[in-house]
The first five atom37 places (N, CA, C, CB, O) and aatype in JSON, in Angstrom:
{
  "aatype": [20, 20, 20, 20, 20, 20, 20, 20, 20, 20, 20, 20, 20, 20, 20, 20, 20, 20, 20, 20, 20, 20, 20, 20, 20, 20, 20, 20, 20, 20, 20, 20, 20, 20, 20, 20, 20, 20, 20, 20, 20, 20, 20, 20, 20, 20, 20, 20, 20, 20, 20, 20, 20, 20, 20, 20, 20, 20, 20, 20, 20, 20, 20, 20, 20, 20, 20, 20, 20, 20, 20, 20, 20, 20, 20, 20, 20, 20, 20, 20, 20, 20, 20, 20, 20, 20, 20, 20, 20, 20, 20, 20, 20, 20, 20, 20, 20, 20, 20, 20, 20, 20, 20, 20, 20, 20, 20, 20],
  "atom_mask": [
    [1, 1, 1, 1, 1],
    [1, 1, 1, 1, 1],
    [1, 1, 1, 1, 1],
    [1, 1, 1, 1, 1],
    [1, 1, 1, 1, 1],
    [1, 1, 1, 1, 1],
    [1, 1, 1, 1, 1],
    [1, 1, 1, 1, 1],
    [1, 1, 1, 1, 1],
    [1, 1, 1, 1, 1],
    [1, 1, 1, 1, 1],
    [1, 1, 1, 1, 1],
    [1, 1, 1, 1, 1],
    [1, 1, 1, 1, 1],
    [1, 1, 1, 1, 1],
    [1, 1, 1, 1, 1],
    [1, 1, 1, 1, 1],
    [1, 1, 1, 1, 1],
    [1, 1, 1, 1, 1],
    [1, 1, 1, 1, 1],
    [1, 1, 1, 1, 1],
    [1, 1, 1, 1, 1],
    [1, 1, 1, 1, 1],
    [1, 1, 1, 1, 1],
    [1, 1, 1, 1, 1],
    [1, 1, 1, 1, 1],
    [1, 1, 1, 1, 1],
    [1, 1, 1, 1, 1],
    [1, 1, 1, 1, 1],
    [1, 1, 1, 1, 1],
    [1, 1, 1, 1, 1],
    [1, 1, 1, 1, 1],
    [1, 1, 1, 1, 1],
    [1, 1, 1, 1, 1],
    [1, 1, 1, 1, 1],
    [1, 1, 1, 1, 1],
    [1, 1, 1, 1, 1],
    [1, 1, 1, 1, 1],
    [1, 1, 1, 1, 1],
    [1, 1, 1, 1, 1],
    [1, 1, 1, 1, 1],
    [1, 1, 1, 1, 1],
    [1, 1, 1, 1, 1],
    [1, 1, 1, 1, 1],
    [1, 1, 1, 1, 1],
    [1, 1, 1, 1, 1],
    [1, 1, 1, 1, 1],
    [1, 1, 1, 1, 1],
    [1, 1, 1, 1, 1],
    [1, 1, 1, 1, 1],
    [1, 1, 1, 1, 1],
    [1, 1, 1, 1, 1],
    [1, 1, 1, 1, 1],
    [1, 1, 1, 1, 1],
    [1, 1, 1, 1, 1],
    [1, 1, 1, 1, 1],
    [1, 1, 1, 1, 1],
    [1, 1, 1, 1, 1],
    [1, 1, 1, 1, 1],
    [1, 1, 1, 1, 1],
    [1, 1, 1, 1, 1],
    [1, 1, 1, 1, 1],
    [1, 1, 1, 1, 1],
    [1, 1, 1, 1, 1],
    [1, 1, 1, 1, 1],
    [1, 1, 1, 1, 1],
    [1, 1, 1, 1, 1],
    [1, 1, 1, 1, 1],
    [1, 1, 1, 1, 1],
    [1, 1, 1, 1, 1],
    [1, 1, 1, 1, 1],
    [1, 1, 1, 1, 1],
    [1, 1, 1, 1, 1],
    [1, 1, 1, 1, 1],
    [1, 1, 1, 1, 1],
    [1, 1, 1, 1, 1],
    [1, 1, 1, 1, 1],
    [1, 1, 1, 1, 1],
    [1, 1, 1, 1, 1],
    [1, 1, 1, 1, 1],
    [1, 1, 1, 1, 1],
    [1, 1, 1, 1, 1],
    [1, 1, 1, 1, 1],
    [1, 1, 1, 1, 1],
    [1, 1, 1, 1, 1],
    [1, 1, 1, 1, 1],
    [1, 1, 1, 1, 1],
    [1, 1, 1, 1, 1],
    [1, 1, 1, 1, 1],
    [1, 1, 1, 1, 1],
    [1, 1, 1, 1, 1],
    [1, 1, 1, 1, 1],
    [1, 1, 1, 1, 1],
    [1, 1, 1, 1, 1],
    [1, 1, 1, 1, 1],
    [1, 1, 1, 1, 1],
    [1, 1, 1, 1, 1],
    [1, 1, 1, 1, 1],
    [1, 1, 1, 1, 1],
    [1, 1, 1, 1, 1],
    [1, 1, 1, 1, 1],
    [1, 1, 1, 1, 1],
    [1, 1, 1, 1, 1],
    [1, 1, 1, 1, 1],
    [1, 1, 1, 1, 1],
    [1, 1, 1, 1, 1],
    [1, 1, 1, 1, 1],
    [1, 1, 1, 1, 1]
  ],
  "atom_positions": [
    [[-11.93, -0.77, 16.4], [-10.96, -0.41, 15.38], [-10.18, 0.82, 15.87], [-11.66, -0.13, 14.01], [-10.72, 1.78, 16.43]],
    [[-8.98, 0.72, 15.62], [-8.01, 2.19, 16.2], [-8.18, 3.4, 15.26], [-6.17, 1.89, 16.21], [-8.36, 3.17, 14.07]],
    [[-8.13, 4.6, 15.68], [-8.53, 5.42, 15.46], [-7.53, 6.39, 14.85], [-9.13, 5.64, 16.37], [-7.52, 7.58, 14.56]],
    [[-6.72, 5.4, 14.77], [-5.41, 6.75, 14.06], [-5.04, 5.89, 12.62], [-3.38, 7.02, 15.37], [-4.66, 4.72, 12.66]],
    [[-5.17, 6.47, 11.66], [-4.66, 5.35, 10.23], [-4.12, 5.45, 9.82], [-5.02, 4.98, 9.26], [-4.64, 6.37, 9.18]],
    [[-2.88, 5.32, 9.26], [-1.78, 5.34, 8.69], [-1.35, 4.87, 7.56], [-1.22, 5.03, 9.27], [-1.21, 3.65, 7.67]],
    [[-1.07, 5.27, 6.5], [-0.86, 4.84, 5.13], [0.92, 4.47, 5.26], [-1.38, 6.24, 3.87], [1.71, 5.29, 5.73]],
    [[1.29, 3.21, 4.78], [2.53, 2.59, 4.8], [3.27, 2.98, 3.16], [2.24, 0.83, 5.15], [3.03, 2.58, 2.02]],
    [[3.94, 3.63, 3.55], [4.65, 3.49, 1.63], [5.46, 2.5, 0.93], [5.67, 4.56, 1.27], [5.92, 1.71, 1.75]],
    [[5.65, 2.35, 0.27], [6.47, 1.16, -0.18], [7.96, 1.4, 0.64], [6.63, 1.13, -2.03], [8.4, 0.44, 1.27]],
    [[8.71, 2.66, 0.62], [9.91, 2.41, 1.38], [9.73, 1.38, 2.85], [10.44, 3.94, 1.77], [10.5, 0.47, 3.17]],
    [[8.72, 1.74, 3.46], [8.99, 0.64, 5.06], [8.38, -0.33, 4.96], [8.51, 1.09, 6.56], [8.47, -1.09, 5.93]],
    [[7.51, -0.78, 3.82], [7.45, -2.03, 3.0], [8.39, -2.26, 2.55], [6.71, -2.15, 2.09], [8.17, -2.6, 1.38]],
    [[9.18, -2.29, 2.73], [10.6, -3.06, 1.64], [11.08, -3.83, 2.5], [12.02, -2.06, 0.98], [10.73, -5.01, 2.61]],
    [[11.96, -3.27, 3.25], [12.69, -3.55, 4.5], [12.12, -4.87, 5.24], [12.56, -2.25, 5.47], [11.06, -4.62, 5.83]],
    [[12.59, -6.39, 5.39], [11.77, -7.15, 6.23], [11.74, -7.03, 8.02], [12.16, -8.49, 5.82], [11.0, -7.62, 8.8]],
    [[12.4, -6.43, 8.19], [12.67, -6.16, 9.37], [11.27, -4.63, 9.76], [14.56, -5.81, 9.37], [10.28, -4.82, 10.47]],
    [[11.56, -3.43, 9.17], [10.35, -2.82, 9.53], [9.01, -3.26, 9.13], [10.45, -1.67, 9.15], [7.95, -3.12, 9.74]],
    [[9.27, -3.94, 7.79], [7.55, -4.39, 7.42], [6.97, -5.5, 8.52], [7.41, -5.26, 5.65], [5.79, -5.79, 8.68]],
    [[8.19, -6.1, 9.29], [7.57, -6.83, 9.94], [7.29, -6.33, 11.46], [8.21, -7.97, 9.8], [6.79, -7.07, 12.31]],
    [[7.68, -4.94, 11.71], [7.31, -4.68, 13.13], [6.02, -3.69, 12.67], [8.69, -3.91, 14.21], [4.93, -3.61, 13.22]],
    [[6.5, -2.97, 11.49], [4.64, -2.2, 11.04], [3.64, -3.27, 10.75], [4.53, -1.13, 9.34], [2.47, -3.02, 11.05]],
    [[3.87, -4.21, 10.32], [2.08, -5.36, 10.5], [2.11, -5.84, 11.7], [1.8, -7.01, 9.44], [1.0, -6.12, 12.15]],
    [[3.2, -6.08, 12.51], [2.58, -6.77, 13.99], [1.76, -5.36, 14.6], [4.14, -7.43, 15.33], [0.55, -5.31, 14.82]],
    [[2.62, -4.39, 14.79], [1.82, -3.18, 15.42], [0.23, -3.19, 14.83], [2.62, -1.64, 14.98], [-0.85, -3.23, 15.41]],
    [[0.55, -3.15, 13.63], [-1.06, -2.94, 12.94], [-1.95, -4.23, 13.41], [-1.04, -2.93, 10.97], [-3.17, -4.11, 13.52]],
    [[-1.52, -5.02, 13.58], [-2.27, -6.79, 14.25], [-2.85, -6.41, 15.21], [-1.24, -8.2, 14.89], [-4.03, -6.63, 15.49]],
    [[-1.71, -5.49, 16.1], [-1.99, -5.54, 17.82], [-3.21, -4.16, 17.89], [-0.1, -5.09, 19.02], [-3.77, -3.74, 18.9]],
    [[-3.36, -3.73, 16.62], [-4.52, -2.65, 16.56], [-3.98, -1.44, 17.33], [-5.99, -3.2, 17.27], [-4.65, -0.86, 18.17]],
    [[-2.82, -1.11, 17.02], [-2.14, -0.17, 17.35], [-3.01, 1.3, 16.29], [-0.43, -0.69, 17.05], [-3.8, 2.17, 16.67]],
    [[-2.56, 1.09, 15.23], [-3.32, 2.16, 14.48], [-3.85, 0.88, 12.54], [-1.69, 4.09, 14.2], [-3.52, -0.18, 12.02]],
    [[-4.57, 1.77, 12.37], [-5.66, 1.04, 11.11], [-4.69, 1.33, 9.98], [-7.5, 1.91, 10.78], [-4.4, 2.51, 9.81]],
    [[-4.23, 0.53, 9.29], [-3.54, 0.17, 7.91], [-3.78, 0.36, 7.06], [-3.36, -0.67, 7.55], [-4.76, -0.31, 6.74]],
    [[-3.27, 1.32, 5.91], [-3.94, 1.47, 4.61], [-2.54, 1.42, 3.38], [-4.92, 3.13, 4.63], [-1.4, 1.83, 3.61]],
    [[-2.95, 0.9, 2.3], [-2.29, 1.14, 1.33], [-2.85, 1.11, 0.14], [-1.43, 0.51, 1.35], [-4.05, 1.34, 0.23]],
    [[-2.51, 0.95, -0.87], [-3.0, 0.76, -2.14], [-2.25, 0.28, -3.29], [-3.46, 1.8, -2.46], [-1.09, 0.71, -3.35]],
    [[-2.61, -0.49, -4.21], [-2.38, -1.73, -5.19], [-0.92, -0.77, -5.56], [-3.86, -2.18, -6.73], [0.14, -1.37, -5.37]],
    [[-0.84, 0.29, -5.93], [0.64, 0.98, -6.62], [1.64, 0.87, -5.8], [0.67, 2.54, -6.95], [2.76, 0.54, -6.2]],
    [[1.34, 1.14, -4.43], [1.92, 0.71, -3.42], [2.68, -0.57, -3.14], [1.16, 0.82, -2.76], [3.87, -0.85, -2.99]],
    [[1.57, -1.23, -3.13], [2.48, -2.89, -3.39], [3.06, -3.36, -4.43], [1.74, -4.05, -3.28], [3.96, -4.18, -4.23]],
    [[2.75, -3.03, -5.69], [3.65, -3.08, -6.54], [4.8, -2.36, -6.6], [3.18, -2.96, -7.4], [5.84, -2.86, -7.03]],
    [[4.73, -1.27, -6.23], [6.22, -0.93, -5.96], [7.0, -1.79, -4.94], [6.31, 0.5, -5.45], [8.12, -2.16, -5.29]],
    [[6.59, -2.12, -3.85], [7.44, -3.41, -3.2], [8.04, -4.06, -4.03], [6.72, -4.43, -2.52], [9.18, -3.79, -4.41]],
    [[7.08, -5.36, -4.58], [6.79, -6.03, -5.75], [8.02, -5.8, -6.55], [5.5, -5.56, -6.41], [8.86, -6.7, -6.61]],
    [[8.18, -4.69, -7.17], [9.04, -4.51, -7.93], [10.54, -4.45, -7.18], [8.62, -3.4, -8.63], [11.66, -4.65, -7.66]],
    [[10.39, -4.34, -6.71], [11.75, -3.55, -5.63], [12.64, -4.84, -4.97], [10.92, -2.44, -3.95], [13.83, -5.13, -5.02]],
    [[11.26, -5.57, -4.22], [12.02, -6.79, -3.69], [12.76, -7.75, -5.32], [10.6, -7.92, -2.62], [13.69, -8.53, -5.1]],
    [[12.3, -7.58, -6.71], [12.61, -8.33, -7.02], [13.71, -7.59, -7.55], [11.83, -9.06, -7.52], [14.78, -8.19, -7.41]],
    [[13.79, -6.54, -8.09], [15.14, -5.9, -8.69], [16.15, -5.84, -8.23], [15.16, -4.85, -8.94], [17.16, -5.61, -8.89]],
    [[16.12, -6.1, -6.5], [17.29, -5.66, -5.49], [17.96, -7.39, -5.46], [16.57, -4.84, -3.59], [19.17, -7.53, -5.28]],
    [[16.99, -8.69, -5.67], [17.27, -9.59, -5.41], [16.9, -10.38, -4.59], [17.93, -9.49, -5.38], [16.9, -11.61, -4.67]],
    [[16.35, -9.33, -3.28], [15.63, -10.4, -2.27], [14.9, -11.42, -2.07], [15.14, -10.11, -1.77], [14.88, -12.41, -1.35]],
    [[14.05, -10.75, -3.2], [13.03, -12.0, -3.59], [12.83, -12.48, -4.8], [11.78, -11.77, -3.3], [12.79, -11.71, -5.76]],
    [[12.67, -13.86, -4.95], [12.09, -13.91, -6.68], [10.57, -13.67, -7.23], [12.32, -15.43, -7.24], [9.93, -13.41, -6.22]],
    [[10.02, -13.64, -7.93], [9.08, -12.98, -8.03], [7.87, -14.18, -7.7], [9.15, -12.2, -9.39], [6.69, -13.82, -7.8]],
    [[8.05, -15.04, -7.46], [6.75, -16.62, -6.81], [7.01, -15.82, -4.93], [7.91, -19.48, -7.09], [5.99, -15.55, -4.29]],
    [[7.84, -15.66, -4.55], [8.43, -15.23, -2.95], [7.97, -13.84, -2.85], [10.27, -15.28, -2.69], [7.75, -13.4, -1.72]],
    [[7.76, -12.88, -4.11], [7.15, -11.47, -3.6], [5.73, -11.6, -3.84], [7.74, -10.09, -4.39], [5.1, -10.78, -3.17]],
    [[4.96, -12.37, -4.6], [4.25, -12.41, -4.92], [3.38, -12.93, -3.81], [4.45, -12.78, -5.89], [2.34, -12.37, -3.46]],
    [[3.94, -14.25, -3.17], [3.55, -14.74, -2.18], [3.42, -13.56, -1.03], [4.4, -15.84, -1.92], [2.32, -13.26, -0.57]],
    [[4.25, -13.13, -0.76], [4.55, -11.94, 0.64], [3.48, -10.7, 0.35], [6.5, -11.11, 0.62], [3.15, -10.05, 1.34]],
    [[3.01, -10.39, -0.73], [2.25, -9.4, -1.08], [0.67, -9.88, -0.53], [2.45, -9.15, -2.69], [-0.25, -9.36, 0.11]],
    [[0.97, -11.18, -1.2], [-0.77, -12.0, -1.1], [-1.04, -12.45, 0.55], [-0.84, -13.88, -2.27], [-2.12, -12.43, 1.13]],
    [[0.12, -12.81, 1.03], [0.31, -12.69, 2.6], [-0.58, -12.04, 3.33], [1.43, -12.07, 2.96], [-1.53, -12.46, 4.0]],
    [[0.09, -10.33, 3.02], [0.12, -9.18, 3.35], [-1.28, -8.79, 3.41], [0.93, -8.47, 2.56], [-1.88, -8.51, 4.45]],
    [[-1.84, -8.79, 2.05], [-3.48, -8.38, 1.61], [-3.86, -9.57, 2.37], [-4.08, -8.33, -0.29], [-3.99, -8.84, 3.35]],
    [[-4.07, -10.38, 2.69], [-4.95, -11.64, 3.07], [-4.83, -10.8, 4.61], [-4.2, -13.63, 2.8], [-5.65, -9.92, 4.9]],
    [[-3.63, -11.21, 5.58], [-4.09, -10.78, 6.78], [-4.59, -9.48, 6.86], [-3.2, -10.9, 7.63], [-5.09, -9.22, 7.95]],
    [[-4.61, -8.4, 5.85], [-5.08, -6.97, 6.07], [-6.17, -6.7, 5.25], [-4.04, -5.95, 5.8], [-6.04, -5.6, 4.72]],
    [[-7.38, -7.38, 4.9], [-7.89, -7.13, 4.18], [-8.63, -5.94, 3.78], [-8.22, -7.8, 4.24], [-9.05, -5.71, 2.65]],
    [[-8.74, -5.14, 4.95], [-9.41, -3.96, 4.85], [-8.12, -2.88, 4.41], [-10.24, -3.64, 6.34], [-8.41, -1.7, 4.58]],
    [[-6.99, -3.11, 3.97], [-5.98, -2.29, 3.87], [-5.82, -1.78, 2.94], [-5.07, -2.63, 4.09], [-5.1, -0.81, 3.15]],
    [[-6.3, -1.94, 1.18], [-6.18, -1.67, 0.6], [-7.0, -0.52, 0.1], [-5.97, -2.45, 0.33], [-8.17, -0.88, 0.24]],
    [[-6.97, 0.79, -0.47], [-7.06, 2.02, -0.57], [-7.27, 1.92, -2.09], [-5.9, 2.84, 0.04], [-6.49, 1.8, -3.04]],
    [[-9.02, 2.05, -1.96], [-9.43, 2.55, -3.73], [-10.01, 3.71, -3.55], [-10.6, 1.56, -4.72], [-9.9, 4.24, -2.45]],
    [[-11.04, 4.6, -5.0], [-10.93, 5.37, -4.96], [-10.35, 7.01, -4.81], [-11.21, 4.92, -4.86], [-11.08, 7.97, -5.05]],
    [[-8.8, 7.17, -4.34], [-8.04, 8.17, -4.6], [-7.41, 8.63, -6.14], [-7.11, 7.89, -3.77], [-6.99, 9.76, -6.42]],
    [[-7.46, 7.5, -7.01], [-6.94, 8.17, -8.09], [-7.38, 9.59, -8.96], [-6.96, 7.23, -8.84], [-6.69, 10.29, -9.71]],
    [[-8.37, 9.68, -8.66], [-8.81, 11.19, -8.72], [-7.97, 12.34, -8.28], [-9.93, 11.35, -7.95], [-7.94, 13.4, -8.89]],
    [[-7.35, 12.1, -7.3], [-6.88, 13.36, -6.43], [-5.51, 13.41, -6.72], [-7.1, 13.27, -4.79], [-5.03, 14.51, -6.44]],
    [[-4.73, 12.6, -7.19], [-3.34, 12.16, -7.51], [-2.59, 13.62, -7.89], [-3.33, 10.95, -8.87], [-1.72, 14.33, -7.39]],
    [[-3.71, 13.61, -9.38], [-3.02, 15.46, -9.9], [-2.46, 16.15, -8.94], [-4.17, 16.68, -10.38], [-1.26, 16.31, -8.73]],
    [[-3.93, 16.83, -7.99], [-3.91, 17.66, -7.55], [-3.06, 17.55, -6.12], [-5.07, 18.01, -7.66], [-2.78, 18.45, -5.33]],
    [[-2.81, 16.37, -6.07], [-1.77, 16.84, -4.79], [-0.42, 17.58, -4.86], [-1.34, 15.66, -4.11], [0.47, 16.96, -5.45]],
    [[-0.18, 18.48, -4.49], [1.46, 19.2, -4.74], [2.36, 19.09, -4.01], [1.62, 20.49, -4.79], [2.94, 20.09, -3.58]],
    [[2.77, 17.66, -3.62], [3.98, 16.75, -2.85], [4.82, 16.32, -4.14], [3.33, 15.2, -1.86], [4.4, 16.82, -5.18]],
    [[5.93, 15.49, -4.27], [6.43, 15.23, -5.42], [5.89, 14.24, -6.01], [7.59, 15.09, -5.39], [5.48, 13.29, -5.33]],
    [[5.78, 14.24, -7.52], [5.12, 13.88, -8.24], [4.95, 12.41, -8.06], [5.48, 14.34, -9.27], [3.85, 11.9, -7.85]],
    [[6.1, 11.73, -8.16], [5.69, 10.3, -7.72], [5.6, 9.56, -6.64], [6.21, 9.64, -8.16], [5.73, 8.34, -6.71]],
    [[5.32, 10.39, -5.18], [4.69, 10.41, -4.06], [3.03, 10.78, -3.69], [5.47, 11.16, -3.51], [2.5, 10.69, -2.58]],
    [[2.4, 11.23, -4.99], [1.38, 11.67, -5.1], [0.07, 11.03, -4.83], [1.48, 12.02, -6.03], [-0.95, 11.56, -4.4]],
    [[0.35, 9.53, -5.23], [-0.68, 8.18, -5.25], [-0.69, 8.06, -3.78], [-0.1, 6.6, -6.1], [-1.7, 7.66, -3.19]],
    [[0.57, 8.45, -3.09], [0.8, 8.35, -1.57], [-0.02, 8.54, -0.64], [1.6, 9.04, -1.19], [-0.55, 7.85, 0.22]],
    [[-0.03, 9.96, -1.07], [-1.01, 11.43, 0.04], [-2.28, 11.49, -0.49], [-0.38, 13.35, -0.09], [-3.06, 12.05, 0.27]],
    [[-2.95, 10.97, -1.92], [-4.01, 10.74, -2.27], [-4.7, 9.8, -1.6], [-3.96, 10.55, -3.33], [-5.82, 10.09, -1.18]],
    [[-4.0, 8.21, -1.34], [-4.35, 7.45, -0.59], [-4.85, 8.05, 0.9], [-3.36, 6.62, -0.62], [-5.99, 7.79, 1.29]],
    [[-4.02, 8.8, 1.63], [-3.93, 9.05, 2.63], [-5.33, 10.23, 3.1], [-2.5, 9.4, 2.67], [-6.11, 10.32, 4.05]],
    [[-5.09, 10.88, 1.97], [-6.88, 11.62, 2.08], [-7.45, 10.85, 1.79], [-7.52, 12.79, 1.25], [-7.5, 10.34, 2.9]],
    [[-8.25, 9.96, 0.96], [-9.3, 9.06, 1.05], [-9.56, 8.75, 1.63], [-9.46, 8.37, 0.74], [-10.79, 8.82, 1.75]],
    [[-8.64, 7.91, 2.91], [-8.6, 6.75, 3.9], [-8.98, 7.56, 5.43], [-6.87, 5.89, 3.87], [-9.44, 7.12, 6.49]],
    [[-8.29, 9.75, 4.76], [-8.54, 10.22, 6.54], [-7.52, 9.94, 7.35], [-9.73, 9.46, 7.35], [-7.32, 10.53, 8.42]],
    [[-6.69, 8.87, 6.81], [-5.24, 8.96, 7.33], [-4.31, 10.16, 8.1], [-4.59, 8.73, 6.25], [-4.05, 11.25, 7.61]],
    [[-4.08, 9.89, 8.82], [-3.28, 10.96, 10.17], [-2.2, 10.9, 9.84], [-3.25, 10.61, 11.81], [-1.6, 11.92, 10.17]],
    [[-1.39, 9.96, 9.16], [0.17, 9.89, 9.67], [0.18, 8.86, 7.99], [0.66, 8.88, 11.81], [-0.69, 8.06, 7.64]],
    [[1.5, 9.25, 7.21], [1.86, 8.82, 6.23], [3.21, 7.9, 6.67], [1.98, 9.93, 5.3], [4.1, 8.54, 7.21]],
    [[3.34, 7.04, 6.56], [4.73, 6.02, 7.3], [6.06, 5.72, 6.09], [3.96, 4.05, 7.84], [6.07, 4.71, 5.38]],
    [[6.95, 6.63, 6.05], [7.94, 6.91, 4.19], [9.45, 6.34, 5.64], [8.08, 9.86, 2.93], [9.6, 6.19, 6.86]],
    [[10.11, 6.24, 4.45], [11.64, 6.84, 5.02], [12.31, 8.09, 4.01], [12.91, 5.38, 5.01], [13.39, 8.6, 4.3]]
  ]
}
């Protein structure tokens, strides 16, 4: 398993073009993948408000996503959410990212 982990935010989840070069990297075991359920719902939401997707097509791409990454998803941080002092609704972000030990947070 690679040794550097990286928490993906919903911004380079959006994008099909970066989400699709951040999961091949993460495939090729470049560095270990983390996110968490708020996380993908913000996709979720995003792909469908903008239009890209309808919501059977994000839904699918999400379930995709979790299926090939199964170890990716990030519980336990909601505790720490408060106390992080990044902006407020980036918070679930960097909480994730301490739990997981995460090195590198991946935003635009």
């Amino acid at each position: 398993m690679p040794s550097l982990g990286a928490v993906l935010d919903a911004s380079v989840l959006f994008p099909a073009a970066l989400r699709d070069t951040l999961l091949r990297a993460a495939h090729e075991g470049l560095y270990r993948l983390h996110w968490s359920d708020a996380i993908l719902v913000e996709v979720y939401r995003n792909l469908i408000e903008t239009g890209r997707a309808s919501q059977r097509q994000a839904q699918r791409l999400i379930a995709t996503m979790q299926e090939a990454f199964p170890d990716a998803t990030v519980t336990g941080f909601e505790s720490l959410v408060d106390r992080m002092a990044n902006d407020p609704k980036d918070r679930h972000v960097l909480a994730a990212a301490v739990v997981t030990g995460a090195r590198v947070i991946v935003t635009s």
